[in-house]
C-alpha positions as CSV (number, residue, x, y, z in Angstrom):
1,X,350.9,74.5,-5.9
2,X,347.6,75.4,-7.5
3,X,346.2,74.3,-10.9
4,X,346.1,77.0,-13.3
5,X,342.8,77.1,-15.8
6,X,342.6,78.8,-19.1
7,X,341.1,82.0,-19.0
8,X,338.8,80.7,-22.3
9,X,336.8,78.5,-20.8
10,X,334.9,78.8,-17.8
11,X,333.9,76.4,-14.7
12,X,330.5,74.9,-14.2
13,X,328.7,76.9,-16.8
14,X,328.0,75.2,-20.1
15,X,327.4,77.1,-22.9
16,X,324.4,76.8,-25.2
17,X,324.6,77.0,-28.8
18,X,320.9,78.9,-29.0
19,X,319.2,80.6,-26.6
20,X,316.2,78.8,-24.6
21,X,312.5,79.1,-24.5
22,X,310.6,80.2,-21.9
23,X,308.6,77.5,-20.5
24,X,305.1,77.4,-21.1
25,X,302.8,79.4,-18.5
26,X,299.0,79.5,-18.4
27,X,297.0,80.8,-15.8
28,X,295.0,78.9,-12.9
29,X,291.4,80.3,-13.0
30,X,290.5,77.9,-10.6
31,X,292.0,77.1,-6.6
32,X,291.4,73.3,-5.6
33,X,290.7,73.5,-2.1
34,X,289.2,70.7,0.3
35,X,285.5,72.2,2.1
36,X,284.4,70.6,4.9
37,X,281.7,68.8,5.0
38,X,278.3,70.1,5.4
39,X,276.5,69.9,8.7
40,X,272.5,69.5,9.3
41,X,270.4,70.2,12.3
42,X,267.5,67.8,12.2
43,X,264.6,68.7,14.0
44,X,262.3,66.0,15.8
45,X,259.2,64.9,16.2
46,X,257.9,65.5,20.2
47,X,254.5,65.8,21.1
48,X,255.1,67.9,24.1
49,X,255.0,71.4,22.3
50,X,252.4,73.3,20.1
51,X,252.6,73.9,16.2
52,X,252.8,77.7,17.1
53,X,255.7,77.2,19.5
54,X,257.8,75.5,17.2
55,X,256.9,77.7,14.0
56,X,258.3,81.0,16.6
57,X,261.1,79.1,17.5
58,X,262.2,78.0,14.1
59,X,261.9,81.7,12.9
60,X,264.3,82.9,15.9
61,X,266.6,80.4,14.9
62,X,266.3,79.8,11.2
63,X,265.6,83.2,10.3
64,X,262.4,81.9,8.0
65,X,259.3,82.9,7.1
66,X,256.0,82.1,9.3
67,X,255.0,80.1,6.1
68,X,258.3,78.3,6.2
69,X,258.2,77.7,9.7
70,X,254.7,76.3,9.1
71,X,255.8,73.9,6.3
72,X,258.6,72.6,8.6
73,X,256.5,72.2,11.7
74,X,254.0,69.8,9.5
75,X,257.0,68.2,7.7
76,X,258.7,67.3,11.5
77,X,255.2,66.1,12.2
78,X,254.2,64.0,9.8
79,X,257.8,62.4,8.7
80,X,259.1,62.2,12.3
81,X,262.3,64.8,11.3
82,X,263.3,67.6,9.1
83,X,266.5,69.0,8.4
84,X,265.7,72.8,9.5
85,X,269.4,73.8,8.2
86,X,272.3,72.6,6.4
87,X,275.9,74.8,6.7
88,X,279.2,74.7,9.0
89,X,279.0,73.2,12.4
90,X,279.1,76.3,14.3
91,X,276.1,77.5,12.6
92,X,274.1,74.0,12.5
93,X,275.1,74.1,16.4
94,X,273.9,77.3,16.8
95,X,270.8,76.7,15.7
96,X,270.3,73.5,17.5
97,X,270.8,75.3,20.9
98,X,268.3,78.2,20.2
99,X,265.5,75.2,18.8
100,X,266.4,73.1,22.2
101,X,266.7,75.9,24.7
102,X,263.0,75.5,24.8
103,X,262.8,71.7,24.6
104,X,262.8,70.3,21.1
105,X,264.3,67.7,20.1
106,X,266.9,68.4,17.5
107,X,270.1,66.2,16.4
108,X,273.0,68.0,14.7
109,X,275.5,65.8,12.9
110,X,277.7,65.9,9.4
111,X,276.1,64.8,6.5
């Protein structure tokens, strides 16, 4: 036969003598989130193009300035290497393939 309980007091529910607090809230300004990496496309030194060829190539693929382009072109020349651009892969790639589709040397890696 069943166990009869008293009506008074009720299962699994404890009773408090005071009411609770609502817990302390406070807002996140701030979201942690893990970037990747940067990428870099380093352009190379080759002897086997012209200052002006690499200054119009940069500018397709960099989007610079002439000037920029120029400053870059002597950099890559006198230093060996420059890093032309610094962002996500895809773009570092992208620009990689537009500077060697007419022969430079370019390396594109993580930094």
């Amino acid at each position: 036969m069943p166990t009869r309980r008293s009506a008074t007091k009720p299962l699994g529910v404890p009773r408090l003598a005071t009411p609770t607090e609502a817990p302390e809230t406070r807002q996140i300004d701030e979201i942690d989130t893990a970037l990747a990496p940067p990428w870099m496309t380093i352009l190379h030194n080759c002897d086997c193009h012209t200052f002006e060829q690499v200054v119009q190539q940069l500018m397709k693929a960099i989007a610079c300035t002439e000037e920029k382009g120029w400053e870059l072109a002597w950099q890559v020349h006198n230093t060996g290497k420059a890093v032309v651009k610094v962002g996500p892969e895809t773009e570092c790639v992208r620009v990689g393939n537009i500077l060697a589709s007419i022969g430079l040397v370019v390396t594109v890696t993580q930094s």
